[in-house]
Structures are given as C-alpha cells and as structure tokens.
PDB file of N, CA, C, O and CB in Angstrom:
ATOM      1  N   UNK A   1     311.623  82.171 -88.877  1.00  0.00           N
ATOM      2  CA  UNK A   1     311.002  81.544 -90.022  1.00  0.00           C
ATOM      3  C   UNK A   1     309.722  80.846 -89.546  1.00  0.00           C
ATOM      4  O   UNK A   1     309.551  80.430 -88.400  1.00  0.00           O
ATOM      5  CB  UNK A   1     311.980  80.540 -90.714  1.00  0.00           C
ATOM      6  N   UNK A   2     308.911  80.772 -90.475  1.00  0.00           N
ATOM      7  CA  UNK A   2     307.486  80.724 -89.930  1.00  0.00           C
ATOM      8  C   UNK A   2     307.228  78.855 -89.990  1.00  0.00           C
ATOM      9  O   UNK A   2     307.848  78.360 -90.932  1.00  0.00           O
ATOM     10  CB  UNK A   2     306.221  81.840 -91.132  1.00  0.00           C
ATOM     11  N   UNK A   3     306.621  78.073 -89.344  1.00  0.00           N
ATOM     12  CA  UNK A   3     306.764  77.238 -89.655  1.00  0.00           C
ATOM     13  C   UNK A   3     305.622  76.321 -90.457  1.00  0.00           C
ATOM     14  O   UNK A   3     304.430  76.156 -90.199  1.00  0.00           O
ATOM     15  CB  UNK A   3     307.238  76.986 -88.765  1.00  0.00           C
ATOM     16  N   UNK A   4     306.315  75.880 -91.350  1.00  0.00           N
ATOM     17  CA  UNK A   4     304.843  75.207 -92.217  1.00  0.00           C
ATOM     18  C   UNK A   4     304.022  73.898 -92.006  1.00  0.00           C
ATOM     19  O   UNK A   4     304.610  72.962 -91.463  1.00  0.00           O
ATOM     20  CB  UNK A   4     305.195  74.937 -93.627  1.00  0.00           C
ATOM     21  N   UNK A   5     303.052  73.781 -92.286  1.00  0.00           N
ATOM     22  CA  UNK A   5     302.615  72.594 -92.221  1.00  0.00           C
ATOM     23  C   UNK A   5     301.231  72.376 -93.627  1.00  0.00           C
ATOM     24  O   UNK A   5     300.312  73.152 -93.885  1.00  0.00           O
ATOM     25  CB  UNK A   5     302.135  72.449 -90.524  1.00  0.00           C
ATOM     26  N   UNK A   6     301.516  71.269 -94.182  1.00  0.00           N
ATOM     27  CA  UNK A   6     301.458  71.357 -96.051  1.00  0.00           C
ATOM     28  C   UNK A   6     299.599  71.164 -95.637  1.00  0.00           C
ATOM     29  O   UNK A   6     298.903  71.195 -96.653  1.00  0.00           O
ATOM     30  CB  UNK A   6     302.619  69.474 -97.438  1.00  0.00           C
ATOM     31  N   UNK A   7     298.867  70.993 -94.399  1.00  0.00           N
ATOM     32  CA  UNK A   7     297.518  70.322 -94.317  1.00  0.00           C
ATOM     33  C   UNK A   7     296.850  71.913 -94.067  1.00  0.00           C
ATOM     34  O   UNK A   7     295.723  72.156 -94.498  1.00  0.00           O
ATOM     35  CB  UNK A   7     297.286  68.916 -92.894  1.00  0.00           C
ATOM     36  N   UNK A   8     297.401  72.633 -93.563  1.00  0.00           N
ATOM     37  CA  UNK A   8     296.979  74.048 -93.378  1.00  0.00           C
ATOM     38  C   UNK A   8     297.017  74.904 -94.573  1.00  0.00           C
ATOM     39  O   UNK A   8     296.164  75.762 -94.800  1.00  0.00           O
ATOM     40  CB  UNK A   8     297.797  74.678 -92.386  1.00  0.00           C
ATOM     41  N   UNK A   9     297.912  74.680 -95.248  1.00  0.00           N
ATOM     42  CA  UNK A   9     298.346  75.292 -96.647  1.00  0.00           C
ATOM     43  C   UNK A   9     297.524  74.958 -97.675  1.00  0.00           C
ATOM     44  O   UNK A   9     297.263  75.775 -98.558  1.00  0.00           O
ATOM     45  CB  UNK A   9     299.675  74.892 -97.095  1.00  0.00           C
ATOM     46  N   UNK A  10     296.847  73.256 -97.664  1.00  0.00           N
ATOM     47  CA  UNK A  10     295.954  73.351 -98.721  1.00  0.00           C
ATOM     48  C   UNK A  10     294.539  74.498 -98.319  1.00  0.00           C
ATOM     49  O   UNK A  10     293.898  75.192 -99.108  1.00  0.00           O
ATOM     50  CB  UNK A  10     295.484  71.705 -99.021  1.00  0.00           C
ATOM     51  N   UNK A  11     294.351  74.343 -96.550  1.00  0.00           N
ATOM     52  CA  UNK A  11     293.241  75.016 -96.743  1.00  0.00           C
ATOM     53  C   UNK A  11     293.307  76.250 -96.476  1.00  0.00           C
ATOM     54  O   UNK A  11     292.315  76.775 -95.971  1.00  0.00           O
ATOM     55  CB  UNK A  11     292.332  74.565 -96.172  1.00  0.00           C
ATOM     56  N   UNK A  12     294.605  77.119 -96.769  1.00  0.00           N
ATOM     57  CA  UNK A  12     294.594  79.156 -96.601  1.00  0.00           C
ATOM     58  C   UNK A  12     293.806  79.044 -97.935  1.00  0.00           C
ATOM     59  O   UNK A  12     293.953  78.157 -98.776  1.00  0.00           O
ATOM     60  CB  UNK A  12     296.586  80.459 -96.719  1.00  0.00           C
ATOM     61  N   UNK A  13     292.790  80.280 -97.997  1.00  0.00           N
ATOM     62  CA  UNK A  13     292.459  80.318 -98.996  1.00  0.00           C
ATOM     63  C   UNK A  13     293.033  81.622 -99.897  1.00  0.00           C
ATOM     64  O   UNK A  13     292.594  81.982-100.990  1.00  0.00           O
ATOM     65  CB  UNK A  13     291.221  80.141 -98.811  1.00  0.00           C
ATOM     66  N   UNK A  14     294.207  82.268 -99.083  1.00  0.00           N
ATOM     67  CA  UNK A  14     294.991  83.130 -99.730  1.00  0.00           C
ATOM     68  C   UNK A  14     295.840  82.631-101.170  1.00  0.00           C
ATOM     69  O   UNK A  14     296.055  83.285-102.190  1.00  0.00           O
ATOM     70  CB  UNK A  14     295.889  83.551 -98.665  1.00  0.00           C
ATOM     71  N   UNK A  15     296.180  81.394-100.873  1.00  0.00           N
ATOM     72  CA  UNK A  15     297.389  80.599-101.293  1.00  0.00           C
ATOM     73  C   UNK A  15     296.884  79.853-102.599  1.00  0.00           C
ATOM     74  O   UNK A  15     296.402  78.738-102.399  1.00  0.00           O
ATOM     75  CB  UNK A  15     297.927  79.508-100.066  1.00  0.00           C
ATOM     76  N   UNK A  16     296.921  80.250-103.740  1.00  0.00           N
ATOM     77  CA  UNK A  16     296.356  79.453-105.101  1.00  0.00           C
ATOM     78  C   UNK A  16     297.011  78.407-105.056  1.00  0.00           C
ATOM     79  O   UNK A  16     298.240  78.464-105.095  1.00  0.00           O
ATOM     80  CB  UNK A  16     296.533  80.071-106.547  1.00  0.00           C
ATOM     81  N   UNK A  17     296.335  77.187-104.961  1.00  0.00           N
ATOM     82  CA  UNK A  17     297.016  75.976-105.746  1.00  0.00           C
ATOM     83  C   UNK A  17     296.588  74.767-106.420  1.00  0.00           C
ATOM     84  O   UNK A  17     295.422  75.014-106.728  1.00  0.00           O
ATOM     85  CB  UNK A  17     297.713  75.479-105.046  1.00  0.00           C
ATOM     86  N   UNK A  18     296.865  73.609-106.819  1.00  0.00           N
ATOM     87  CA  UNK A  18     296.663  72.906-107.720  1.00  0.00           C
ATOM     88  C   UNK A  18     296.973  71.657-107.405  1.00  0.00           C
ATOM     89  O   UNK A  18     298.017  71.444-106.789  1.00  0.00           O
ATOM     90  CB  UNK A  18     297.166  73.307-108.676  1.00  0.00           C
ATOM     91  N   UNK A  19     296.349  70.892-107.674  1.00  0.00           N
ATOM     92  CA  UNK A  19     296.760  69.250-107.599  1.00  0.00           C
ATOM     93  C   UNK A  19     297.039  68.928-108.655  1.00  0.00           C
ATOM     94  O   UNK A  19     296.365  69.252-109.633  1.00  0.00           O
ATOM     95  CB  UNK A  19     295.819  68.227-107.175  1.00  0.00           C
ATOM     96  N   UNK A  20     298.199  68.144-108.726  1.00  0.00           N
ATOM     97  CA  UNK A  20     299.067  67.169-109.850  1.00  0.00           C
ATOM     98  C   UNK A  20     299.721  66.000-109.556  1.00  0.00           C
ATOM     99  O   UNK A  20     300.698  65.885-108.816  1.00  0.00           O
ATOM    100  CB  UNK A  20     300.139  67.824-110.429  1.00  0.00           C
ATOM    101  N   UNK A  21     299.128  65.105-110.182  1.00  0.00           N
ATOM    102  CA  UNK A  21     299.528  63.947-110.279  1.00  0.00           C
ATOM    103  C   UNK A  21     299.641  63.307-108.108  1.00  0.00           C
ATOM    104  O   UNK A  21     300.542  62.855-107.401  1.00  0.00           O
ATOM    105  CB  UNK A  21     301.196  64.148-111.436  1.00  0.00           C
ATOM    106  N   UNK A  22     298.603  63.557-107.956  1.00  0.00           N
ATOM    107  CA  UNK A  22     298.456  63.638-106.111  1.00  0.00           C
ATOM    108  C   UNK A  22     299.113  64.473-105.503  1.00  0.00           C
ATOM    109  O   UNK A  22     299.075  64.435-104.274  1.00  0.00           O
ATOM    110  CB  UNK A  22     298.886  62.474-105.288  1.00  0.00           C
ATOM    111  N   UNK A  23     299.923  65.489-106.178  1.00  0.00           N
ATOM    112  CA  UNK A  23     300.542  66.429-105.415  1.00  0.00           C
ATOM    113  C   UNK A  23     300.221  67.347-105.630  1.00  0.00           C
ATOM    114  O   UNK A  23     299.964  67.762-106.760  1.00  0.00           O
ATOM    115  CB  UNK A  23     301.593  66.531-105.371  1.00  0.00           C
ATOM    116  N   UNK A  24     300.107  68.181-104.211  1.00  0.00           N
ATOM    117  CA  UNK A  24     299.537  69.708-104.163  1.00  0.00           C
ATOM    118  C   UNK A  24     300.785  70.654-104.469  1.00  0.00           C
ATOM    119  O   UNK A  24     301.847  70.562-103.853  1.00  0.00           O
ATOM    120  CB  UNK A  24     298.838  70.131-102.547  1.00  0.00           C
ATOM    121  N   UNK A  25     300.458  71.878-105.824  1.00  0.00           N
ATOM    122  CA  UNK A  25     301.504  72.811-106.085  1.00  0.00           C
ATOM    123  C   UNK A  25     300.988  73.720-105.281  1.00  0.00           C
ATOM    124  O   UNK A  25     299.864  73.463-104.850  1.00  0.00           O
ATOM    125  CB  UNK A  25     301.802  73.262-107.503  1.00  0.00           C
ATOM    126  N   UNK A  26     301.589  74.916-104.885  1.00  0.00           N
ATOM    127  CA  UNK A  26     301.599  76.171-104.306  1.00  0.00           C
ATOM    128  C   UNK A  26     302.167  77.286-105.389  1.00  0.00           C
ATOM    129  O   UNK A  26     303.268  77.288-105.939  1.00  0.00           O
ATOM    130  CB  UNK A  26     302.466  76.084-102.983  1.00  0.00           C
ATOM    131  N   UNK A  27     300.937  78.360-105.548  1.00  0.00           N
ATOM    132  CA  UNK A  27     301.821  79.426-106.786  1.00  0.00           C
ATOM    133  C   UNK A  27     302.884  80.059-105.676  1.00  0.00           C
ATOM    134  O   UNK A  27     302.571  80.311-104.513  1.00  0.00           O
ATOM    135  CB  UNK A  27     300.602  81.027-107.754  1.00  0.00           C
ATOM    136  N   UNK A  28     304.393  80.300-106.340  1.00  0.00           N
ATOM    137  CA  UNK A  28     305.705  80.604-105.539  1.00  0.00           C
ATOM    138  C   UNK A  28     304.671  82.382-104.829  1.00  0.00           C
ATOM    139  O   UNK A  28     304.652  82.773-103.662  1.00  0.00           O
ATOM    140  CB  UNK A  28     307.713  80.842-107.012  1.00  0.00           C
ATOM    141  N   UNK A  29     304.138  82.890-105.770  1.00  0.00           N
ATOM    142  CA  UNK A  29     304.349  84.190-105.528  1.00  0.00           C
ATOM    143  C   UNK A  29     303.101  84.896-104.393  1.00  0.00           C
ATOM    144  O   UNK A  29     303.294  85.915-103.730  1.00  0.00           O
ATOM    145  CB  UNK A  29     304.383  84.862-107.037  1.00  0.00           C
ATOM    146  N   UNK A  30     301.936  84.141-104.383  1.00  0.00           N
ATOM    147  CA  UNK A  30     301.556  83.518-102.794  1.00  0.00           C
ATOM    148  C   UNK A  30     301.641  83.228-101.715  1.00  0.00           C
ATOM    149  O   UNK A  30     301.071  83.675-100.719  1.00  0.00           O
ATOM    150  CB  UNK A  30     301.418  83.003-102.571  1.00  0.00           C
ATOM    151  N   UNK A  31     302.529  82.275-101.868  1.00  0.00           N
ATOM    152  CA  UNK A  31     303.441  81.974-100.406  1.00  0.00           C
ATOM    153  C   UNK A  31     304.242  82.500-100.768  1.00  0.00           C
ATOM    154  O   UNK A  31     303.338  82.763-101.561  1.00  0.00           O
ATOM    155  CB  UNK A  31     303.910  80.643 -99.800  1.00  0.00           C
ATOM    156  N   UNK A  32     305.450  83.203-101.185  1.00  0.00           N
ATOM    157  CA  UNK A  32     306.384  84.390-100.484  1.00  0.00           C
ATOM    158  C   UNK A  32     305.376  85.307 -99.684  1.00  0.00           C
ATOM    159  O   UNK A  32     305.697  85.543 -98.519  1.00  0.00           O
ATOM    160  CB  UNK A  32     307.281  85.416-101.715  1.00  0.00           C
ATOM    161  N   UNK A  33     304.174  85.867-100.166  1.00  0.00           N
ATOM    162  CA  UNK A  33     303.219  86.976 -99.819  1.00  0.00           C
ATOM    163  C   UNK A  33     302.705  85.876 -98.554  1.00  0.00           C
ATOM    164  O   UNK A  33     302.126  86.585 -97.732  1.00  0.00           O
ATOM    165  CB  UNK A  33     301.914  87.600-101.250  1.00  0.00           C
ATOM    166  N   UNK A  34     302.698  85.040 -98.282  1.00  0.00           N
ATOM    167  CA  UNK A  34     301.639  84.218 -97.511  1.00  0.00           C
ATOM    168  C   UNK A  34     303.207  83.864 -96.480  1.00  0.00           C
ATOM    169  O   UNK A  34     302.921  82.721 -96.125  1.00  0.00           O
ATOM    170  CB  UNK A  34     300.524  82.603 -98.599  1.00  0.00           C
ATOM    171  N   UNK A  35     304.385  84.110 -95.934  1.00  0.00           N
ATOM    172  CA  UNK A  35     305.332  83.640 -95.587  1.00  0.00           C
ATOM    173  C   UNK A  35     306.303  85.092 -95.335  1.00  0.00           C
ATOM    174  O   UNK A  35     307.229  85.017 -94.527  1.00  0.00           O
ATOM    175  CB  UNK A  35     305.707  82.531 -96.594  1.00  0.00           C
ATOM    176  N   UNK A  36     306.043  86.373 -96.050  1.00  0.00           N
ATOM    177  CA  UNK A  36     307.025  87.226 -96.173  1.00  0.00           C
ATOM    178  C   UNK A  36     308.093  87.030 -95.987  1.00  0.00           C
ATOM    179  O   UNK A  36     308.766  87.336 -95.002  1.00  0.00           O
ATOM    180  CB  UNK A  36     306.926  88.001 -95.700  1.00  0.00           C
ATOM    181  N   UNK A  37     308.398  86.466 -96.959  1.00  0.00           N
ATOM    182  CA  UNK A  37     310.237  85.712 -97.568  1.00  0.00           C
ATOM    183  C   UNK A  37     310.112  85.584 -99.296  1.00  0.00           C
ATOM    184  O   UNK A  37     309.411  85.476-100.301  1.00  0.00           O
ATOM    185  CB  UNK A  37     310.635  83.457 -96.786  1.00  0.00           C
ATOM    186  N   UNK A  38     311.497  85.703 -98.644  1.00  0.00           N
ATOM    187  CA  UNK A  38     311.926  85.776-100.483  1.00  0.00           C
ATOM    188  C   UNK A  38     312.242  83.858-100.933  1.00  0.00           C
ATOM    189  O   UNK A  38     313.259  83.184-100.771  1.00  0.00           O
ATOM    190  CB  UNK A  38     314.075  87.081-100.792  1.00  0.00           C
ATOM    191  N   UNK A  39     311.610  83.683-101.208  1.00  0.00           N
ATOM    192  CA  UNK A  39     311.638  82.122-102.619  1.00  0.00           C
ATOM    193  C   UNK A  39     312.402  82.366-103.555  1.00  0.00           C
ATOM    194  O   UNK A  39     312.357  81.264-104.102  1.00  0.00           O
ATOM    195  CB  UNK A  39     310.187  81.716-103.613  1.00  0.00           C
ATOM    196  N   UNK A  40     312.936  82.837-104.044  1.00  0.00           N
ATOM    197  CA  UNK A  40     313.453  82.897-105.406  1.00  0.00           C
ATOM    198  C   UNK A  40     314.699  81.735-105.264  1.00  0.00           C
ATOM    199  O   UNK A  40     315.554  81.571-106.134  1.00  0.00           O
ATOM    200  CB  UNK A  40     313.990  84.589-105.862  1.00  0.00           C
ATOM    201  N   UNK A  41     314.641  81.153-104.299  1.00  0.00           N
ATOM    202  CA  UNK A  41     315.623  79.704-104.056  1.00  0.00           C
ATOM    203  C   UNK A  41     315.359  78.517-104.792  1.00  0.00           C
ATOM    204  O   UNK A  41     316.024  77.700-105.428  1.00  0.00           O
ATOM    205  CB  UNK A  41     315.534  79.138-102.618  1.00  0.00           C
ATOM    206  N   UNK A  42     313.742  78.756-104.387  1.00  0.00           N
ATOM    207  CA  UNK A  42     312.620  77.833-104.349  1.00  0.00           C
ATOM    208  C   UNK A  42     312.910  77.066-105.815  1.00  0.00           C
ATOM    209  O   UNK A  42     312.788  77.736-106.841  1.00  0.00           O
ATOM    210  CB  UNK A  42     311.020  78.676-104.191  1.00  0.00           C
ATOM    211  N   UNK A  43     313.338  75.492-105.909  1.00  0.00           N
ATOM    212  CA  UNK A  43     312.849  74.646-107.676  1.00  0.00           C
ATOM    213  C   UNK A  43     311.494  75.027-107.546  1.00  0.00           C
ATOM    214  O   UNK A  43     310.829  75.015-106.510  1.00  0.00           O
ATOM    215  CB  UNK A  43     312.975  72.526-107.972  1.00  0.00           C
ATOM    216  N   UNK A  44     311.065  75.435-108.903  1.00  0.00           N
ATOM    217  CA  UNK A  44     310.102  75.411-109.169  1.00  0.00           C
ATOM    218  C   UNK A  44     309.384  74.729-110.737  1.00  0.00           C
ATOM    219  O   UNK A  44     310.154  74.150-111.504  1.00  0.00           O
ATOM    220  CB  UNK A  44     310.027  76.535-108.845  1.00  0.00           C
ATOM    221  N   UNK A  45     307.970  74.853-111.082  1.00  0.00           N
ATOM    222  CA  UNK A  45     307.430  74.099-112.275  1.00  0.00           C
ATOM    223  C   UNK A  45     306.559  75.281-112.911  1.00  0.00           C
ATOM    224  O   UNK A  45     306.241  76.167-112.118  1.00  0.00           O
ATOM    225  CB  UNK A  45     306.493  72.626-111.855  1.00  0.00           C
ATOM    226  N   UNK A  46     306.131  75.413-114.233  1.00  0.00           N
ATOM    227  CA  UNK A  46     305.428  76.502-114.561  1.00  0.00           C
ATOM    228  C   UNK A  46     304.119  75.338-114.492  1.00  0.00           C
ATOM    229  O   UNK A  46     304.430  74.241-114.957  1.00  0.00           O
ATOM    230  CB  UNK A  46     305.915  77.472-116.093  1.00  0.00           C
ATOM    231  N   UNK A  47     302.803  75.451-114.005  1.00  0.00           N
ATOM    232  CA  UNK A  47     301.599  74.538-114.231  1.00  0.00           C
ATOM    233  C   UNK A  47     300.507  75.377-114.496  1.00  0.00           C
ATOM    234  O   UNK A  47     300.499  76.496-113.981  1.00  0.00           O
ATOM    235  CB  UNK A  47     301.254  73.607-113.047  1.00  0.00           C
ATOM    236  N   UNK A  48     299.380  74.937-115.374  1.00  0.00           N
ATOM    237  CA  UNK A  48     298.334  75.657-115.744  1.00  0.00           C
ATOM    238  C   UNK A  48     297.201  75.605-114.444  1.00  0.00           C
ATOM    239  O   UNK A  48     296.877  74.570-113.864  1.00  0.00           O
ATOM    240  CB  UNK A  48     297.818  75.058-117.164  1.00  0.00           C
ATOM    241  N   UNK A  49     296.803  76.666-114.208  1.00  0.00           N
ATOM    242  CA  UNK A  49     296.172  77.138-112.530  1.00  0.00           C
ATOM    243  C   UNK A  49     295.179  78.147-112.692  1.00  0.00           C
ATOM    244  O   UNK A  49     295.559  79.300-112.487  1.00  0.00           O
ATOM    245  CB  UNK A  49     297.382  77.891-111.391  1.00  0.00           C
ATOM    246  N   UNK A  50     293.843  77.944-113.055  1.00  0.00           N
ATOM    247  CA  UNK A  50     292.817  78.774-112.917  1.00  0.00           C
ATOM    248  C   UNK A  50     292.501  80.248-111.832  1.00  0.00           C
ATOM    249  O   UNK A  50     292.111  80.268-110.664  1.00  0.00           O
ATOM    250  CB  UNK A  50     292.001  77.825-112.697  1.00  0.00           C
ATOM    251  N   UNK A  51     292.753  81.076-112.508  1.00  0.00           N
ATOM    252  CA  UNK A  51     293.113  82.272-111.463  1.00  0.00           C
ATOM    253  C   UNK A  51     291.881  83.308-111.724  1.00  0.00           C
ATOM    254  O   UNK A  51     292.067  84.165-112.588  1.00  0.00           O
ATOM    255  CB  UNK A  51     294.798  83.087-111.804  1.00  0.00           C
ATOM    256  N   UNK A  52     290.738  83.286-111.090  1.00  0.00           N
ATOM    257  CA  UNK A  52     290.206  84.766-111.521  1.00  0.00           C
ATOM    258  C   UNK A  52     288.978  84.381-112.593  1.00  0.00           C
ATOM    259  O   UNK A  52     288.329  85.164-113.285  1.00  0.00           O
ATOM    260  CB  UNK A  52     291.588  85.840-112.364  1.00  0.00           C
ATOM    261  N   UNK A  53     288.831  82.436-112.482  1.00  0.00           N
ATOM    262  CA  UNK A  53     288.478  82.480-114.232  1.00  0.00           C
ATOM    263  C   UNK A  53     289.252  82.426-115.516  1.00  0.00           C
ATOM    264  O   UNK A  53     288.777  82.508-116.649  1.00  0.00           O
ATOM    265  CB  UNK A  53     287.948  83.588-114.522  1.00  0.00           C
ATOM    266  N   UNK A  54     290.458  82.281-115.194  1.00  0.00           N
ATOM    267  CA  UNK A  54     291.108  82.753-116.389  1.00  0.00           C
ATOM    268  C   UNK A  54     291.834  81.594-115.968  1.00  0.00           C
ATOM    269  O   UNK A  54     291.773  81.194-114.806  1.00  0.00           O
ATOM    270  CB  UNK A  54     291.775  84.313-116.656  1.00  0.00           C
ATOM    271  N   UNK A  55     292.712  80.875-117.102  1.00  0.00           N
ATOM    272  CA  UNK A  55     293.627  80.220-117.060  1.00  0.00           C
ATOM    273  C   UNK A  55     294.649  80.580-117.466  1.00  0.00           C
ATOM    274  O   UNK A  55     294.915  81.142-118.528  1.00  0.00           O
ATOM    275  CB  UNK A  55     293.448  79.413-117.400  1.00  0.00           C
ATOM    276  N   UNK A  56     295.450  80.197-116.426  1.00  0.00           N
ATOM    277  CA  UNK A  56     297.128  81.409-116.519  1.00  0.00           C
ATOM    278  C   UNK A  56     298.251  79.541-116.049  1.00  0.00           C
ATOM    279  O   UNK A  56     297.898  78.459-115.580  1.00  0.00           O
ATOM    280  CB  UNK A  56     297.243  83.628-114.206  1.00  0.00           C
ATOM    281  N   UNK A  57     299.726  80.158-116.563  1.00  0.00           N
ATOM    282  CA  UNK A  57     300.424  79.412-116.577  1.00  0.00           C
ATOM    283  C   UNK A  57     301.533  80.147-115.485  1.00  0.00           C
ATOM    284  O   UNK A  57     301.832  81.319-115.712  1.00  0.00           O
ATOM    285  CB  UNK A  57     300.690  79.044-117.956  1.00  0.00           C
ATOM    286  N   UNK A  58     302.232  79.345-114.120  1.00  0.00           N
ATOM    287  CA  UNK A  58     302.069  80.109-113.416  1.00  0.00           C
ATOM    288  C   UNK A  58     303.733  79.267-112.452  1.00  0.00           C
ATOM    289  O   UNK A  58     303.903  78.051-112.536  1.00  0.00           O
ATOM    290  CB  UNK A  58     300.303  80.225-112.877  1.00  0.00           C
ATOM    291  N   UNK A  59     304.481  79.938-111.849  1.00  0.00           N
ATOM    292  CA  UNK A  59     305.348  79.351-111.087  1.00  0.00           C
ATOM    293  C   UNK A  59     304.682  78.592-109.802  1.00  0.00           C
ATOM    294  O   UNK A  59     303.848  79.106-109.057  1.00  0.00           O
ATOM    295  CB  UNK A  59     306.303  80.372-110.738  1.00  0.00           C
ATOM    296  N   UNK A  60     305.113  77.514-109.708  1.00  0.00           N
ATOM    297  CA  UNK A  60     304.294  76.499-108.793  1.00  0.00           C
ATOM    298  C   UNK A  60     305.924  75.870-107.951  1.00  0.00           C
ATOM    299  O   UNK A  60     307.071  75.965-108.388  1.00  0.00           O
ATOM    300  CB  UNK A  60     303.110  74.991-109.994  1.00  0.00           C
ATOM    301  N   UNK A  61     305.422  75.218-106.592  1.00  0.00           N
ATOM    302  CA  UNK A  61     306.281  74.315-106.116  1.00  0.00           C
ATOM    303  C   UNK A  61     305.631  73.558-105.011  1.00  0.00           C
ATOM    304  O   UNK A  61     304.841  73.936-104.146  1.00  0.00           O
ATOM    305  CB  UNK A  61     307.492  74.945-105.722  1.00  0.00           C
ATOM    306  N   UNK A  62     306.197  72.316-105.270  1.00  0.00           N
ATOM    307  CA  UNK A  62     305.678  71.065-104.089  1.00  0.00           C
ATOM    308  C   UNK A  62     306.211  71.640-102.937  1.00  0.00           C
ATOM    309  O   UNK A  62     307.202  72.367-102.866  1.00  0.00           O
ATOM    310  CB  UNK A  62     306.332  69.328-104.256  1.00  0.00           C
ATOM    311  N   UNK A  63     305.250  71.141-101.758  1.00  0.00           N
ATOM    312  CA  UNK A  63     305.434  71.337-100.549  1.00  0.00           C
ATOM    313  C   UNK A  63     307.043  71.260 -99.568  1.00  0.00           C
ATOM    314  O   UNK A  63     307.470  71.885 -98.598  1.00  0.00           O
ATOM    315  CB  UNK A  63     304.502  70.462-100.199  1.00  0.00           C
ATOM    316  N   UNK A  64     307.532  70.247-100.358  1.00  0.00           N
ATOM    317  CA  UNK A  64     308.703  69.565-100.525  1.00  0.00           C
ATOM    318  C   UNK A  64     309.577  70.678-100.782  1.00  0.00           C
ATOM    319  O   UNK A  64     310.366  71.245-100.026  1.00  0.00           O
ATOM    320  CB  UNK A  64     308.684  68.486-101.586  1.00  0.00           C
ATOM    321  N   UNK A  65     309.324  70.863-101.854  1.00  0.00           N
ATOM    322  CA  UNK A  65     310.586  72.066-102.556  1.00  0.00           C
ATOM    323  C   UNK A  65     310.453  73.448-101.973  1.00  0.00           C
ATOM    324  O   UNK A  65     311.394  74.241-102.023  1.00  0.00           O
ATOM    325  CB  UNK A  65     310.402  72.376-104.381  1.00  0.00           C
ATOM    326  N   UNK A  66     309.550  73.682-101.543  1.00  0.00           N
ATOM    327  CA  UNK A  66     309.730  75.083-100.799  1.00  0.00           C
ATOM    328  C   UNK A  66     310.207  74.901 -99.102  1.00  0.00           C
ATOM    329  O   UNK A  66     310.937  75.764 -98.614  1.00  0.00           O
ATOM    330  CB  UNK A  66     308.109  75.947-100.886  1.00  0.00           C
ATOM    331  N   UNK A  67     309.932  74.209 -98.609  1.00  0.00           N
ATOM    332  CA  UNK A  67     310.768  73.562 -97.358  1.00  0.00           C
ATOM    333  C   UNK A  67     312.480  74.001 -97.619  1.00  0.00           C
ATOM    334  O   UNK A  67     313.195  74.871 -97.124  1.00  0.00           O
ATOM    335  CB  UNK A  67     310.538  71.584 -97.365  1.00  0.00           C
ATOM    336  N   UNK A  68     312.738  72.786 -98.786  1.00  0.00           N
ATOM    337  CA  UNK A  68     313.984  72.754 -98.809  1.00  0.00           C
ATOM    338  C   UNK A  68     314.535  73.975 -99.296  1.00  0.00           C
ATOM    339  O   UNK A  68     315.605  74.382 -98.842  1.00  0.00           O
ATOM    340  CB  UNK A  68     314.368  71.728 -99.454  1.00  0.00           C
ATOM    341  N   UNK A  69     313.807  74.704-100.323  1.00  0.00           N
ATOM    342  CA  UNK A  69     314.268  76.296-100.609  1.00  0.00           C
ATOM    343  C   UNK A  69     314.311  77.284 -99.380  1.00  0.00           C
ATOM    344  O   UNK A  69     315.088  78.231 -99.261  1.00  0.00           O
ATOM    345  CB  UNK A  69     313.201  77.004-101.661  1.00  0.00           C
ATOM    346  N   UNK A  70     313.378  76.909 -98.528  1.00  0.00           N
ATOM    347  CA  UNK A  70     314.031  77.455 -97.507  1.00  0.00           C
ATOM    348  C   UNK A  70     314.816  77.419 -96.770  1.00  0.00           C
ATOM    349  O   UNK A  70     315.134  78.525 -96.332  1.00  0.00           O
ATOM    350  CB  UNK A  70     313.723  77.598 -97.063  1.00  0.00           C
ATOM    351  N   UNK A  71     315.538  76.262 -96.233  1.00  0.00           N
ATOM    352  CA  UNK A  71     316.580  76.084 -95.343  1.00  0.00           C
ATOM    353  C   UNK A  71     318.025  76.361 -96.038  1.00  0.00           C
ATOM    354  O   UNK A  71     319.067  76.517 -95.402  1.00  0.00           O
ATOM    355  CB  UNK A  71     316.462  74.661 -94.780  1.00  0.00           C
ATOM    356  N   UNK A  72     317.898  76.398 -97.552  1.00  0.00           N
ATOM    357  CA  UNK A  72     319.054  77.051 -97.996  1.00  0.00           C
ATOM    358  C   UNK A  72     319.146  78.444 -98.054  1.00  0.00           C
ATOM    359  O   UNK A  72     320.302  78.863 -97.987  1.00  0.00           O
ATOM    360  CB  UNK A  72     319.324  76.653 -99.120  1.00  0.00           C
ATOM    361  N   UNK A  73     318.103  79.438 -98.178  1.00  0.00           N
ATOM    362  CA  UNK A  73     318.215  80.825 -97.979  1.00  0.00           C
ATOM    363  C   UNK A  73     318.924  81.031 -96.572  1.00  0.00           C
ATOM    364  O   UNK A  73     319.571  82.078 -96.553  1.00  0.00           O
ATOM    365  CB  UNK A  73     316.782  81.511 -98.067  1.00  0.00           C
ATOM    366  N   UNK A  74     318.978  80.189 -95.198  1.00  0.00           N
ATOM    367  CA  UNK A  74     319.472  80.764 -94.254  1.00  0.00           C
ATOM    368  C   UNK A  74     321.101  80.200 -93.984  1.00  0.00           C
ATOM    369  O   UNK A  74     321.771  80.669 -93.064  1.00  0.00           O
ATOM    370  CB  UNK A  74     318.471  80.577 -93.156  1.00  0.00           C
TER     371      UNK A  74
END
C-alpha cells in the first residue's frame, strides 16, 4: 500500500480537489486512479468541484477518511 501524505496530494495535479470549510476533499475516483486501489470503502460526500470548466457534483473524501478506508480494505 502506497503511502500517503495529504501535503503532496494537494499538490499532484492529477488529483481534482476542493477546499471546504479548511478542508481539502479529494474526488474518490482520482485517487483510486492516483493509488490503484479500490475505495469503494472510502465515507464519502457528494461536493460541487469545477472539472473541465464545468461544474459537476462529484464523490469527494477528507484526507482522513480515505486513510481510514484504507486500513479497513486490508
């Protein structure tokens, strides 16, 4: 398992994400692609996230929650 660190993650620029309320979201379907692992563990939030120009509504999770979604997949 790859190991994360949330200061590197804001700056992949693979990885769409969003600030809320001081916290940085991560779109889930990104980091699975940015991690090659399956999330579908992962709590997640639907948040509105500018993609392309376009504003799309989108599965998101704190740095926090994908940590912990991971240590339960194993």
């Amino acid at each position: 398992m790859t190991p994360l660190k949330e200061k590197l993650l804001i700056k992949e620029a693979s990885i769409n994400k969003v600030q809320f309320d001081k916290e940085w979201f991560f779109k889930l379907d990104d980091m699975a692609f940015y991690l090659k692992e399956d999330l579908s563990e992962v709590e997640f939030v639907y948040l509105p996230m500018f993609i392309d120009d376009e504003q799309e509504y989108v599965k998101c999770a704190a740095f926090d929650d994908i940590t912990r979604g991971r240590k339960e997949i194993q």
